[in-house]
FIVOMAR-26471 format. One line per 4 residues: number of its first residue (from 1); their letters; for each residue x, y, z of N, C-alpha, C, CB. Coordinates in Angstrom, 1 decimal. Glycine has a CB too. Layout:
BEGIN
NUM> A> X Y Z X Y Z X Y Z X Y Z ~ ... $
END
This chain:
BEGIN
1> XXXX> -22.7 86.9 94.9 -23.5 88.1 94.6 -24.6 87.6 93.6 -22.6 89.2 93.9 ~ -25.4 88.4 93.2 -26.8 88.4 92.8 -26.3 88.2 91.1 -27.8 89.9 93.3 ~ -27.6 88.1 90.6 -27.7 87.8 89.1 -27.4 89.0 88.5 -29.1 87.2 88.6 ~ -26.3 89.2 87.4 -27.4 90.5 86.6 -28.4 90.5 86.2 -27.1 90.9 85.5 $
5> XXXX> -29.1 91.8 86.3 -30.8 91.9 86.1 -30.9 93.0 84.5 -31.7 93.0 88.0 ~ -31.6 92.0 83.8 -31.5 92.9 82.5 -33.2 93.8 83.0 -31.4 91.6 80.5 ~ -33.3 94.7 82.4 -34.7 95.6 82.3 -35.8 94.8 82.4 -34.8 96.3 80.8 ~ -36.2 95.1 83.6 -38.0 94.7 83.4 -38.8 95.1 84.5 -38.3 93.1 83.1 $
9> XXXX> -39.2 95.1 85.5 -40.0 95.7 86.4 -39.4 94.5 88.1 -41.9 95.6 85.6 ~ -39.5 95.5 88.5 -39.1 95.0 90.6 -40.7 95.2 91.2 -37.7 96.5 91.9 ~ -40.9 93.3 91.0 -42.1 93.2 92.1 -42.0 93.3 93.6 -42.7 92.0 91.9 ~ -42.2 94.0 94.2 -42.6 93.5 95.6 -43.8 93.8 96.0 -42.0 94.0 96.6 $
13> XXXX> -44.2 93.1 97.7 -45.2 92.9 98.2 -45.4 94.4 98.5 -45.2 91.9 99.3 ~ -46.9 94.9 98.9 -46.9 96.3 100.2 -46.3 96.2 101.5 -48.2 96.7 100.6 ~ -46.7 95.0 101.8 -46.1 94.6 103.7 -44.3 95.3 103.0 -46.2 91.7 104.5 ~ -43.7 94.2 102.1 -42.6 94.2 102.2 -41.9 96.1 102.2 -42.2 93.2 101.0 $
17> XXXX> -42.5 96.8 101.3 -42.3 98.3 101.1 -42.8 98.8 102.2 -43.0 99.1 99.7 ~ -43.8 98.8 103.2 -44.1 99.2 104.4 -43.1 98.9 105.1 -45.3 98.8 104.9 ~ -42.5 98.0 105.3 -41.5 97.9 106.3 -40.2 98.1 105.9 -41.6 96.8 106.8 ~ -39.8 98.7 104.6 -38.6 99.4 104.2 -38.9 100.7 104.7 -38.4 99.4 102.6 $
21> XXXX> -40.4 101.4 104.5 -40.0 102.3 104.6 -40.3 102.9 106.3 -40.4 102.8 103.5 ~ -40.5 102.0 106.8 -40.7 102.2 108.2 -39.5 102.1 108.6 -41.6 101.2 108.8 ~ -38.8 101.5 108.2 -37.1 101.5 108.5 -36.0 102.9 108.6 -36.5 100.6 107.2 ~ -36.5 103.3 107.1 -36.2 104.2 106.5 -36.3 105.5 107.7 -37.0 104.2 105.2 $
25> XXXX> -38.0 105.3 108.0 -38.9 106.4 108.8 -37.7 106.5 110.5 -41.2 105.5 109.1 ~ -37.6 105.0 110.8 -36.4 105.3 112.1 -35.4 105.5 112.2 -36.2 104.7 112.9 ~ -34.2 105.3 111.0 -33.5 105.8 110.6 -33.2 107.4 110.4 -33.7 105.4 109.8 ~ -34.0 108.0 110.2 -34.2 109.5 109.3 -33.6 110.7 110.6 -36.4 109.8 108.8 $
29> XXXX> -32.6 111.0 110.6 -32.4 111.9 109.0 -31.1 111.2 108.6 -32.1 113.9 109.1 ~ -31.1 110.3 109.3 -29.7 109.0 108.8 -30.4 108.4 107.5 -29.3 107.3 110.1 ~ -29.3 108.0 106.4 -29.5 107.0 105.2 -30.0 105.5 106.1 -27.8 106.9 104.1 ~ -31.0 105.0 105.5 -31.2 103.8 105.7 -30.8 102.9 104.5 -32.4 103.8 106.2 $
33> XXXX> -30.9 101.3 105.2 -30.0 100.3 104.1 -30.8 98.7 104.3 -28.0 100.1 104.7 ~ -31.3 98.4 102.7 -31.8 97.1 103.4 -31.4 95.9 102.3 -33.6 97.1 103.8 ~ -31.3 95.0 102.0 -31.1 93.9 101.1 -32.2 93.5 101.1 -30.3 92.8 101.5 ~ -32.5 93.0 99.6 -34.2 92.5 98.9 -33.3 90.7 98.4 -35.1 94.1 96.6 $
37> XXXX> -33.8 90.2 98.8 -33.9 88.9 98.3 -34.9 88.2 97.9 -33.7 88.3 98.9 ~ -34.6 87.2 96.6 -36.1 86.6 95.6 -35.4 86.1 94.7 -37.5 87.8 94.9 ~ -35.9 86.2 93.7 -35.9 85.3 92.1 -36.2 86.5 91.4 -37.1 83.8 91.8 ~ -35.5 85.7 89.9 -35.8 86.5 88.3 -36.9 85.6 87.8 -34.3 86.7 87.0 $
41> XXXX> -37.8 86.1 87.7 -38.5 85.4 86.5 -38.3 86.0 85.4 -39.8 85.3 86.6 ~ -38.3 85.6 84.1 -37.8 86.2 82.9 -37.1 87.7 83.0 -38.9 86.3 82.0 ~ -38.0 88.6 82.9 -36.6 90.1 82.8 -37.7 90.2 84.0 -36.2 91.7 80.9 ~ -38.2 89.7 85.0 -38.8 90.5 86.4 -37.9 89.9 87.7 -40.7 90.1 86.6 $
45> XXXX> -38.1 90.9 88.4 -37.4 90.7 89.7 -38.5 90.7 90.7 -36.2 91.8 90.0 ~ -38.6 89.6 91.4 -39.6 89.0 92.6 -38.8 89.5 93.6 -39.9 87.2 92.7 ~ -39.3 89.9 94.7 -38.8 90.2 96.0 -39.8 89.2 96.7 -38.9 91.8 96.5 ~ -39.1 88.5 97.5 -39.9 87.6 98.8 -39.0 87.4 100.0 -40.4 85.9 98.4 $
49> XXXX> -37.9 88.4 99.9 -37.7 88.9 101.6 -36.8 89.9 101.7 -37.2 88.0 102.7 ~ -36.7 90.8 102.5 -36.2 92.4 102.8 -35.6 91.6 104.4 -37.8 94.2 102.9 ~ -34.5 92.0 104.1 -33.3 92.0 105.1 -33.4 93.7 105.9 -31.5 91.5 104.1 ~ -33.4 93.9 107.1 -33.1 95.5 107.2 -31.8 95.6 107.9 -34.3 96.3 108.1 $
53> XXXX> -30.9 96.3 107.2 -29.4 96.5 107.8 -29.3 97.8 108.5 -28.3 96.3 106.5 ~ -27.8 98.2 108.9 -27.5 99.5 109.9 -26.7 99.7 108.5 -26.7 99.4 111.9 ~ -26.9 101.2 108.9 -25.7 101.9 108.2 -24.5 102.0 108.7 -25.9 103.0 107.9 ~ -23.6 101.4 108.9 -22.4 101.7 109.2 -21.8 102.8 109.5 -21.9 101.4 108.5 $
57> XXXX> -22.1 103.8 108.6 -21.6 104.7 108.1 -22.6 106.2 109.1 -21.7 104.4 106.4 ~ -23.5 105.7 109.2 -24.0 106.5 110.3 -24.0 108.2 109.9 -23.1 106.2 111.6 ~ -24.5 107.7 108.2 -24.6 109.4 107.6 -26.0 109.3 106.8 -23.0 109.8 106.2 ~ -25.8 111.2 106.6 -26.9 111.3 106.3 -27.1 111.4 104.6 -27.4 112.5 107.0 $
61> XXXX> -26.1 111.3 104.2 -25.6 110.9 102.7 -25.3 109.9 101.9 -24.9 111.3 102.6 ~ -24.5 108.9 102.6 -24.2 107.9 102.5 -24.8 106.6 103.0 -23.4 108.1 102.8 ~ -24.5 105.6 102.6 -24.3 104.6 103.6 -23.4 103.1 102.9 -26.0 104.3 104.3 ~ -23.2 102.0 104.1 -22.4 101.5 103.9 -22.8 100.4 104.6 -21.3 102.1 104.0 $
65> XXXX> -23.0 98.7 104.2 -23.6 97.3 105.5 -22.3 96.8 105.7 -24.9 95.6 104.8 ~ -22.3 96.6 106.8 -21.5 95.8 107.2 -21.2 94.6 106.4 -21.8 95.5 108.4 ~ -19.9 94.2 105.6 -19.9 93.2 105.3 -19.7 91.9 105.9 -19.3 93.3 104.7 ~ -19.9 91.9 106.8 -19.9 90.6 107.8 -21.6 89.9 107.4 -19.7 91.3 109.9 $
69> XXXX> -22.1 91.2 107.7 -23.6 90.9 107.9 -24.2 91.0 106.4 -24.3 92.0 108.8 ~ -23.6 91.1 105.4 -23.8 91.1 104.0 -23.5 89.6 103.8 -23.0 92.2 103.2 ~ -22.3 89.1 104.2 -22.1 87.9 103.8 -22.8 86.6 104.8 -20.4 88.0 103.6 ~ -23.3 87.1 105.1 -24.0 86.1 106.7 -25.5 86.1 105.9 -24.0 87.4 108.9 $
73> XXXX> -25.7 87.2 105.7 -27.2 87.1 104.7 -27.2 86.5 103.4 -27.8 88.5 104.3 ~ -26.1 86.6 102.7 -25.9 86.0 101.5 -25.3 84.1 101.5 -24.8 87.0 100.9 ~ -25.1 84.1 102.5 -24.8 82.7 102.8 -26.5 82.2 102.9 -23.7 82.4 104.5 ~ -27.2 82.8 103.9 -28.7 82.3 104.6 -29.0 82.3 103.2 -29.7 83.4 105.7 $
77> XXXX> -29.2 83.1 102.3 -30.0 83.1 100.8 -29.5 82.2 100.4 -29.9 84.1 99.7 ~ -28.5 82.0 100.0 -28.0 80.2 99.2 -28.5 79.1 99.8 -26.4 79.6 99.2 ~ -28.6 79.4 100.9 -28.9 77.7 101.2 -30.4 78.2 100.9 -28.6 76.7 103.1 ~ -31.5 79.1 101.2 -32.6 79.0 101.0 -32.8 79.3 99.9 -33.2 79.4 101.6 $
81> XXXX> -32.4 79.0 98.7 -32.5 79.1 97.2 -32.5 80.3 96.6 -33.5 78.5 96.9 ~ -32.3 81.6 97.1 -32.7 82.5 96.8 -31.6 83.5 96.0 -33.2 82.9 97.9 ~ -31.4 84.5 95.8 -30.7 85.4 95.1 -31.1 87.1 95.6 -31.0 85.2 93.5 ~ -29.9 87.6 96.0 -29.7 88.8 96.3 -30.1 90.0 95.3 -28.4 88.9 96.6 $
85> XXXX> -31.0 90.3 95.2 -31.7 90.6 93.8 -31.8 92.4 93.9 -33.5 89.7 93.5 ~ -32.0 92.8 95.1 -31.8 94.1 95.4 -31.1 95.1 96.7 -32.9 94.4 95.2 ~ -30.7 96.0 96.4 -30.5 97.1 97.5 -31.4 97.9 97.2 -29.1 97.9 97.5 ~ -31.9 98.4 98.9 -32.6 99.5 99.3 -32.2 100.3 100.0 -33.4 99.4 99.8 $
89> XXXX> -32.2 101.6 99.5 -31.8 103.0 100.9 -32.5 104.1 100.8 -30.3 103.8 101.0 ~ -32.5 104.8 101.6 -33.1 106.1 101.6 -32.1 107.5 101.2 -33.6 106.1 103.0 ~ -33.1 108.1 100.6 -31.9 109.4 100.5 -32.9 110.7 101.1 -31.3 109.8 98.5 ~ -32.0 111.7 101.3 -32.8 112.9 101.6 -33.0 113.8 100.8 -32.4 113.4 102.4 $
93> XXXX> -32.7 113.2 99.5 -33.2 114.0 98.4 -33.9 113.4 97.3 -32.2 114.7 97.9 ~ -34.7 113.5 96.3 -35.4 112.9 95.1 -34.2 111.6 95.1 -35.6 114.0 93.6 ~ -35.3 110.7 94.8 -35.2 109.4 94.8 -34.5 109.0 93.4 -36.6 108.6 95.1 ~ -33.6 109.3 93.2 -32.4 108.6 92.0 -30.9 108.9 92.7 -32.4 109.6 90.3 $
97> XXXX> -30.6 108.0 91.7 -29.0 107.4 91.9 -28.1 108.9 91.9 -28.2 106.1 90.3 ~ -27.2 108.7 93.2 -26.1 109.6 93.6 -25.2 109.3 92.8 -25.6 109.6 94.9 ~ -24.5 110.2 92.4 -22.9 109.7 92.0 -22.3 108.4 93.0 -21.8 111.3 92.3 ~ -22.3 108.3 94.2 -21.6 107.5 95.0 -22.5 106.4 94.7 -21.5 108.0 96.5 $
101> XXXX> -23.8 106.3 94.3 -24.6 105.2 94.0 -24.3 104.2 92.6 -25.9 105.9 93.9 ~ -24.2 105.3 91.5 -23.4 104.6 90.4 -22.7 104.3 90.8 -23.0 105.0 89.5 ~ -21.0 104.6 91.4 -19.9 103.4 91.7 -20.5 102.4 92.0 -19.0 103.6 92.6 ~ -21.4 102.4 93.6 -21.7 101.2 93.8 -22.5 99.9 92.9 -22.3 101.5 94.7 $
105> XXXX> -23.1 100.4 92.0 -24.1 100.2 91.3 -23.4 99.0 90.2 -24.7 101.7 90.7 ~ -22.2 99.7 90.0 -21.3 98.7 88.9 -20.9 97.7 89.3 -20.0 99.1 88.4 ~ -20.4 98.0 91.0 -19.8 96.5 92.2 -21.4 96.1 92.4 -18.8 96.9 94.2 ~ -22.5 96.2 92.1 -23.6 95.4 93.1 -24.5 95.3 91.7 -24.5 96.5 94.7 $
109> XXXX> -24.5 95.0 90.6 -25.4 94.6 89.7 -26.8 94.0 89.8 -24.9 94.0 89.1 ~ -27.5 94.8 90.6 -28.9 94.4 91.5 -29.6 95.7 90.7 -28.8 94.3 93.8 ~ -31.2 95.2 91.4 -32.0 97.0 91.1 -31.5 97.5 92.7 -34.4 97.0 90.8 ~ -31.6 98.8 92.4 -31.2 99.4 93.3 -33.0 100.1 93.8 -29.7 100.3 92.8 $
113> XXXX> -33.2 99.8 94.7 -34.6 100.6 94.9 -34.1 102.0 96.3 -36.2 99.0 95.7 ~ -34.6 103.2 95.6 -34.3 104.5 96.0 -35.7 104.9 96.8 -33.9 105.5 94.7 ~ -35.8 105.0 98.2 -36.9 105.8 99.0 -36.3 107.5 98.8 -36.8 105.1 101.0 ~ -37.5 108.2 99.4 -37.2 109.9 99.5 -38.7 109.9 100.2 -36.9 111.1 97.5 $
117> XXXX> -38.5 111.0 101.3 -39.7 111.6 101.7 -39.3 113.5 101.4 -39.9 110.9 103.6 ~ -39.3 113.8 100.8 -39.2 114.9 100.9 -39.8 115.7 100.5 -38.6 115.2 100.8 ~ -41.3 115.2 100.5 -42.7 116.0 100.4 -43.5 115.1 100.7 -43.2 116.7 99.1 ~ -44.1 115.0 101.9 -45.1 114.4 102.6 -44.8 113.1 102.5 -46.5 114.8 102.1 $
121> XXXX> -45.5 111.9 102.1 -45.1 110.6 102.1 -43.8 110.3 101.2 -46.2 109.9 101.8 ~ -43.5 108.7 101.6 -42.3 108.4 101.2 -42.6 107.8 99.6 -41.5 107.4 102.3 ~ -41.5 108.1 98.7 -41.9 107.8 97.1 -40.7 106.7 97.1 -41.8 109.3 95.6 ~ -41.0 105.8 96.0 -39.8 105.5 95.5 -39.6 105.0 94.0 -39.4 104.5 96.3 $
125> XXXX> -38.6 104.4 93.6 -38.1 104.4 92.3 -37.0 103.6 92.4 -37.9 105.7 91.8 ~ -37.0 102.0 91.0 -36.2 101.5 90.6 -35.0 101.5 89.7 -36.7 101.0 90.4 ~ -33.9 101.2 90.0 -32.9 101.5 88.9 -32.0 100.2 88.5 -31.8 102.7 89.6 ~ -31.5 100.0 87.5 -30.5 99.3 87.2 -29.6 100.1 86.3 -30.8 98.1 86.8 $
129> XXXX> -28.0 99.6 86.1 -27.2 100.2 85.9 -26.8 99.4 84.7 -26.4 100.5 86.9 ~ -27.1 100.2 83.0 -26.6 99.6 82.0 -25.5 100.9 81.5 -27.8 99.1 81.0 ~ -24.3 100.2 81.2 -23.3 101.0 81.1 -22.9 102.0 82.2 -23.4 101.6 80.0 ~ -22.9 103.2 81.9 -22.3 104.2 82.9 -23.8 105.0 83.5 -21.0 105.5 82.1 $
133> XXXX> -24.9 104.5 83.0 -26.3 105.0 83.1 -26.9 104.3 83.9 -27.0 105.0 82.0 ~ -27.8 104.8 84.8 -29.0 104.0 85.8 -30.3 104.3 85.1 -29.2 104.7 87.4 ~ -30.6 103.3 84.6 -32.2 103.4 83.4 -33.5 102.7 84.8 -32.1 101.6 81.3 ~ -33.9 103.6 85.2 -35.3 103.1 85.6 -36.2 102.3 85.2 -36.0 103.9 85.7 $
137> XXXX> -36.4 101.1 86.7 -37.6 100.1 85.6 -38.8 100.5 86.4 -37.4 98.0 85.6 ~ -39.5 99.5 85.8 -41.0 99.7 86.7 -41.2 99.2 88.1 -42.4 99.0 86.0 ~ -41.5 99.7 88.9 -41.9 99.3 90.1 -43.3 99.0 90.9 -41.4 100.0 90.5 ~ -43.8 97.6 90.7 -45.1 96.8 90.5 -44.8 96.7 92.2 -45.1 95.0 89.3 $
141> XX> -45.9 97.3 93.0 -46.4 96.7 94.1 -47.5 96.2 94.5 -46.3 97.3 94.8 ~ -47.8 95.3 94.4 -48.7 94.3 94.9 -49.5 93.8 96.0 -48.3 93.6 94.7 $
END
């Protein structure tokens, strides 16, 4: 698994968020799910590749990656030097952490990056989880 990420801002590319949320967009009105892989530089989190996964779970609330295919991606990242640095999904409602998100949030100590389209284009928003709290960082697209 990935590093803990103390507070500081989740860079990614635009290509890379265009094609989350294009994911998201074929997905819909299903939860979509993707893995962010990159590096920490000091308290920042680099993204330099988006994995796009299925939901398992095939809901519109939820979702869930196949751990086969979680650990098949996380193997590919080690040998290419990298670190599992974030989850992405979509929700169908304002873009913060579900209750079911916090649990996950404690097992997956990553930013968690939250899509929502539910007013015209798709928004999103960074989280990490200190203590029982999801504190929003900044989200730098580039």
């Amino acid at each position: 698994m990935g590093p803990t990420i103390l507070l500081g801002a989740l860079h990614i590319s635009r290509s890379h968020l265009d094609r989350l949320y294009g994911h998201a967009e074929r997905c819909r009105p299903l939860e979509s799910a993707a893995l962010l892989f990159g590096r920490l530089e000091g308290s920042a989190v680099v993204v330099t590749r988006t994995e796009l996964v299925d939901n398992v779970l095939r809901s519109r609330v939820a979702f869930e990656v196949d751990p086969v295919t979680e650990y098949q991606l996380l193997q590919d990242a080690e040998v290419q030097g990298e670190d599992m640095v974030g989850i992405f999904h979509s929700h169908p409602a304002p873009p913060q952490p579900s209750e079911s998100d916090l649990y996950n949030m404690n097992l997956n100590p990553v930013v968690w990056l939250i899509a929502s389209r539910t007013t015209g284009g798709w928004k999103s928003r960074a989280f990490v989880l200190e203590g029982k709290k999801a504190i929003e960082v900044s989200l730098v697209v580039a």
